[in-house]
C-alpha positions in Angstrom: 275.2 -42.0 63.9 273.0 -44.4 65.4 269.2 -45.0 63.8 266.7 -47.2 65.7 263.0 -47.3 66.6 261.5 -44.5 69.1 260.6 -45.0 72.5 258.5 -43.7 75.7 261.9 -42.4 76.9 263.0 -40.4 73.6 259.3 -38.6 73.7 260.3 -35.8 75.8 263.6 -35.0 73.2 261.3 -35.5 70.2 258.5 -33.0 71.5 261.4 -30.7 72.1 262.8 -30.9 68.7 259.5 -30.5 67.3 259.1 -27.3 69.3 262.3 -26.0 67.7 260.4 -26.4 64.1 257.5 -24.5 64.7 259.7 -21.7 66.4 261.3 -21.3 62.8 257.9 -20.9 61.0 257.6 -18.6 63.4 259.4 -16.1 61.2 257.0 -16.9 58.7 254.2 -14.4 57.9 251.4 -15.8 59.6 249.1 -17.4 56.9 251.9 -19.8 56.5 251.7 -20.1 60.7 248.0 -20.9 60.4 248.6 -24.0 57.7 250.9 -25.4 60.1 248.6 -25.1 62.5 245.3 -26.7 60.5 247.6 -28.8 58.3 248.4 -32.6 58.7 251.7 -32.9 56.6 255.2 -32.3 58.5 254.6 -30.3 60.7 251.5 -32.7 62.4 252.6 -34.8 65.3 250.9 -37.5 66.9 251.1 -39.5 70.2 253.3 -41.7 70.3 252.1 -45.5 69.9 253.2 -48.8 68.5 251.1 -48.2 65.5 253.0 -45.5 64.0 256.2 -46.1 62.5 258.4 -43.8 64.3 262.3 -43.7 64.2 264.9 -41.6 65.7 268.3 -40.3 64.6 271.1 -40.4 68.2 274.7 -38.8 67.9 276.9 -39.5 71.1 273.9 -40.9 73.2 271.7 -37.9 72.3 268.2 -37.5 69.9 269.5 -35.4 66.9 266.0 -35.5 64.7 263.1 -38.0 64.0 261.0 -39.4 61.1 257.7 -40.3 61.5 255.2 -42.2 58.9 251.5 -43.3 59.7 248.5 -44.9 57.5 246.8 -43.1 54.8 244.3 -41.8 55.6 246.1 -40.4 58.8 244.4 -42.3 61.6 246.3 -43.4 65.0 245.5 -46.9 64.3 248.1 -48.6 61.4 246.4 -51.3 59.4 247.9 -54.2 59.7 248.5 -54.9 56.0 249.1 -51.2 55.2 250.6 -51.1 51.6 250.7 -46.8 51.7 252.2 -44.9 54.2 252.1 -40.6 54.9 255.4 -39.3 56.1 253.9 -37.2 58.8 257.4 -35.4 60.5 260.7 -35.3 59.9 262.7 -32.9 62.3 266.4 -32.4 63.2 267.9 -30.4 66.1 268.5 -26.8 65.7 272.7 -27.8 67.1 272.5 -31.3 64.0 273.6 -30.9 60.7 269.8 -31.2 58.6 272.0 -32.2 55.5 274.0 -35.0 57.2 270.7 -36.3 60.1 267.8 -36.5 57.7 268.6 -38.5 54.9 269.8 -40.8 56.8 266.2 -40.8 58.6 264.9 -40.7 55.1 266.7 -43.6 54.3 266.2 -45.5 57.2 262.4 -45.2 57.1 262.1 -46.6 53.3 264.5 -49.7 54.4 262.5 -50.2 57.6 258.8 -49.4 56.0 259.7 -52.2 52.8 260.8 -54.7 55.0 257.5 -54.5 56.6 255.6 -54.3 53.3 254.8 -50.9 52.4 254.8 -50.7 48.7 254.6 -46.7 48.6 255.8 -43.4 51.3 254.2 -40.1 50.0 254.7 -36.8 51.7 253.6 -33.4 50.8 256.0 -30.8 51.2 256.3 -26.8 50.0 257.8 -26.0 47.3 260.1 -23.5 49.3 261.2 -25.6 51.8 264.9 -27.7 51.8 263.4 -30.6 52.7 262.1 -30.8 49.3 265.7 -31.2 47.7 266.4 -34.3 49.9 263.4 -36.1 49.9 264.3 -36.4 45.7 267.5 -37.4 46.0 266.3 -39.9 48.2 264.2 -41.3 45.5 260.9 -39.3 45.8 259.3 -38.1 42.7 257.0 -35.6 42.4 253.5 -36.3 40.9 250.6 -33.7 41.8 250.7 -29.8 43.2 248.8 -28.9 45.3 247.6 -25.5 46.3 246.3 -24.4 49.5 244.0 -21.3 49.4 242.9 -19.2 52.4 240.0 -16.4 52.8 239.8 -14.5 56.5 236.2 -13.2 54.8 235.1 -14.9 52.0 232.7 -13.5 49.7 229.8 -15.7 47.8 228.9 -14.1 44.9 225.3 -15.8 44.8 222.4 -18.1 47.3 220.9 -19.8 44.4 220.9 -23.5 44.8 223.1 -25.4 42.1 220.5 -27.3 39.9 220.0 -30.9 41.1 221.8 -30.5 43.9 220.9 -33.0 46.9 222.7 -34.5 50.3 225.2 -37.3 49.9 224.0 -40.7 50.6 225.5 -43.8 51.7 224.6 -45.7 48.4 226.1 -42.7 46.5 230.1 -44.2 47.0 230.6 -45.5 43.9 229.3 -42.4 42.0 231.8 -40.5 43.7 234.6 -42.6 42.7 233.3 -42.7 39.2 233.7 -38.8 39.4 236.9 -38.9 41.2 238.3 -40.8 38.2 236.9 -38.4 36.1 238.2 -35.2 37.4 241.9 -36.8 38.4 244.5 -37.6 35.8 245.1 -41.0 34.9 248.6 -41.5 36.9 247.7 -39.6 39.8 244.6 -42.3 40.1 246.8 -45.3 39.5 248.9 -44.0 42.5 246.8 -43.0 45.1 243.4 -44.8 44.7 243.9 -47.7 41.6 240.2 -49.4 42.7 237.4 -48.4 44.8 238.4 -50.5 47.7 241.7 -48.0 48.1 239.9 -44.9 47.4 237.4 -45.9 50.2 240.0 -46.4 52.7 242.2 -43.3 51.2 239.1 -41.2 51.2 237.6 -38.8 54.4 234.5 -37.9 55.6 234.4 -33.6 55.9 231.3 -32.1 57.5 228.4 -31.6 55.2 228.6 -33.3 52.1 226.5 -32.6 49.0 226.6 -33.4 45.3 225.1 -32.3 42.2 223.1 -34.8 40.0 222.4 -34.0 36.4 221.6 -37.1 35.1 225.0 -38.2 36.1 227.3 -36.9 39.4 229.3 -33.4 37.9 230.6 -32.0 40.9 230.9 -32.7 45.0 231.7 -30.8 48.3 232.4 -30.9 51.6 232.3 -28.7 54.1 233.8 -29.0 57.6 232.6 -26.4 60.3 235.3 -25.1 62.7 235.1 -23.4 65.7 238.2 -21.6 68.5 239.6 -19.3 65.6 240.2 -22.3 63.4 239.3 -21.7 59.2 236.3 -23.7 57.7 237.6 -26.7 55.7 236.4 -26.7 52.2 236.7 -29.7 49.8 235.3 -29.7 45.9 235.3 -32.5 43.2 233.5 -31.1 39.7 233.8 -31.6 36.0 234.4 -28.7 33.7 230.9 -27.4 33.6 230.4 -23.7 32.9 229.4 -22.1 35.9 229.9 -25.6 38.2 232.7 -24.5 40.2 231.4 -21.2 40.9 228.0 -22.6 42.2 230.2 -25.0 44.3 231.9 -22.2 45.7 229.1 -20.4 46.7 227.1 -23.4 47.9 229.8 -24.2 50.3 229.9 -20.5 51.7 226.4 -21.0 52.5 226.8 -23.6 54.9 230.1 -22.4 56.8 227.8 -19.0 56.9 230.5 -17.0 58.1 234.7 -16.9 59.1 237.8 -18.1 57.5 237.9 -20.8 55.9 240.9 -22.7 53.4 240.7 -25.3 50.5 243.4 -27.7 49.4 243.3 -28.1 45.8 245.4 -30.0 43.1 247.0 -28.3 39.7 244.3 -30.2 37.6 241.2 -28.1 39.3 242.5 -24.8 37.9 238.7 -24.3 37.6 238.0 -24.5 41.6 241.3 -22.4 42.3 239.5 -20.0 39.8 236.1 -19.9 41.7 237.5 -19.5 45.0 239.6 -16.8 44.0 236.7 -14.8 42.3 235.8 -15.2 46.4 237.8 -14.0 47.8 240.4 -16.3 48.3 244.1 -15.9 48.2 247.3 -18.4 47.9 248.4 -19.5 51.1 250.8 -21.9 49.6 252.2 -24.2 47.0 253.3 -27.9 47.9 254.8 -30.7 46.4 253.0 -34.4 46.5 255.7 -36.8 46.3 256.0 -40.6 46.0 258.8 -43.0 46.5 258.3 -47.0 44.8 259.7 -49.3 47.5 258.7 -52.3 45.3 260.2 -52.8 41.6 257.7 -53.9 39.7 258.3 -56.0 37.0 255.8 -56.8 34.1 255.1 -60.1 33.4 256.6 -61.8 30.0 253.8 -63.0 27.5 252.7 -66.4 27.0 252.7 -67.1 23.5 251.4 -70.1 21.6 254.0 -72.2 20.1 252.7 -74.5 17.1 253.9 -77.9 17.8 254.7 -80.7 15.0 254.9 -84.7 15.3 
C-alpha cells in the first residue's frame, strides 16, 4: 500500500469515496442524517487546497481511502505555525479493507502532521461508530463527551428576560474566557485552550451573542439563525445557578423565534442538557472527543542550590 500527499487528479476518486460514506448513513434514521449534514466532524469535506493537510491511501495504482486534517477552528486557511489540528475525514472504499487502509492513514497523518510541527490531532467521533476503536489504538485518548441534542419544535417555557442580561461586546473577551475556565474542567482547559491567546483563536463567532452580568459573567449564548430547512445552532456557557440554564434556554428560543434547532454540549453541562430537554429537546447523539500527543513532553529537572565550601 502506497500513502502520499493528495492531488487535483485524486479529487474526483476522493469525492467518490466520500459519496460511498454518506450512502451508508443513509441507513441511519434520519436525525443521525441531519448531524451529518449540519456537523463539521468526519463526515465534513472541504475543497481541496494546499492548506489542508490531505493524504491518500493507493492499492495497485488506485485511491482506496483518504484522511484529511485542517486548523482549529476549521477554516480553509492553515496557520502557518498551527500547533492543533481537527481530523476532518477519514474514508475507505466500500471494495478496501477499513481495518487494514485506515490505520495506516491514521498513522501516516500523525507522522506527517509532527514532522511539520503539530503538537496535537483531535477528532470527534460517535460512540457507535468503528472508527472509534482504531483511532485508540492508534494512540488517541478520549477526554470530553459530547452530546448533540436536536428539537424539530422546541418549546420555551418562559419570555422573561434573564436578570442583567445585555449584548456581548468586544471588550467582553476576557470575561468570557474567565467563564470558560470556570465552567470547563481543569484538563479539558489545559488541552484545548491553556491561555487566552489559544482560546481566542480556538473560539467562534455564532449569530447573536448575549451574556448575563451579575456582578460577574454567570452564563453565555449564541445563537445562529438558519435558513433552507437547516436547524438553528444553539451554543450556552453558564455556571450552576438555579434557574440559569433554564433562562438561557428560553432566551435563546426567543431569538431563533421559530424551527429546529440543535446544541452541542459537553458531559460537564449536565445542567444545559437538562434545560434543553425540559424543551423539548431530544438526544441526537453521543460522541467521543479524542486527542493524540505528538510531542513527549518532558518536565524539566530542578535546580537546586548546592552549598559550596573553601
Amino acid at each position: 500500500m502506497k500513502l502520499r500527499n493528495a492531488s487535483l487528479l485524486d479529487f474526483t476518486r476522493i469525492e467518490q469515496i466520500h459519496r460511498e460514506a454518506e450512502a451508508r448513513f443513509s441507513t441511519i434514521p434520519p436525525p443521525a442524517r441531519l448531524w451529518a449534514l449540519v456537523s463539521q466532524t468526519l463526515t465534513a469535506l472541504l475543497p481541496l487546497s494546499q492548506e489542508t493537510m490531505l493524504y491518500v491511501a493507493e492499492e495497485r495504482g488506485r485511491v482506496v481511502g483518504f484522511v484529511q486534517a485542517s486548523g482549529r477552528p476549521l477554516t480553509l486557511r492553515l496557520p502557518a505555525k498551527a500547533t492543533t489540528l481537527q481530523i476532518l475525514n477519514l474514508c475507505v472504499a466500500n471494495d478496501a479493507d477499513e481495518r487494514e487502509v485506515a490505520p495506516r492513514l491514521v498513522q501516516h497523518l500523525c507522522e506527517q502532521a509532527g514532522r511539520n510541527g503539530v503538537n496535537r490531532l483531535f477528532v470527534r467521533v460517535p460512540l457507535d461508530d468503528p472508527l472509534l476503536s482504531i483511532f485508540r489504538v492508534e494512540g488517541f485518548r478520549q477526554y470530553a463527551t459530547e452530546s448533540v441534542l436536536y428539537a424539530e419544535k422546541p418549546e420555551p417555557r418562559s419570555t422573561a428576560l434573564p436578570f442583567g442580561l445585555r449584548a456581548v461586546r468586544g471588550r467582553d473577551a476576557r470575561l468570557l474566557y474567565h467563564l470558560y475556565r470556570k465552567v470547563t474542567p481543569l484538563g479539558v482547559a489545559q488541552l484545548e485552550a491553556p491561555t487566552y491567546k489559544d482560546w481566542r483563536a480556538l473560539r467562534s463567532d455564532p449569530g447573536q451573542q448575549e451574556l448575563v452580568d451579575r456582578v460577574e459573567v454567570v452564563g453565555w449564548l449564541g445563537a445562529e439563525r438558519s435558513s433552507q430547512g437547516r436547524p438553528h445552532t444553539l451554543a450556552f456557557m453558564a455556571l450552576p445557578e438555579n434557574g440559569l440554564a433554564g433562562e438561557l434556554a428560553d432566551r435563546s428560543l426567543a431569538i431563533c423565534e421559530a424551527g429546529p434547532a440543535w446544541a452541542s454540549l459537553r458531559h460537564y453541562d449536565s445542567h444545559m442538557i437538562d434545560a434543553l430537554r425540559g424543551r423539548g429537546f431530544t438526544l441526537l447523539l453521543t460522541q467521543a472527543l479524542l486527542v493524540r500527543e505528538l510531542v513527549v513532553r518532558v518536565p524539566l529537572p530542578e535546580k537546586g542550590l548546592v552549598p559550596s565550601f573553601g
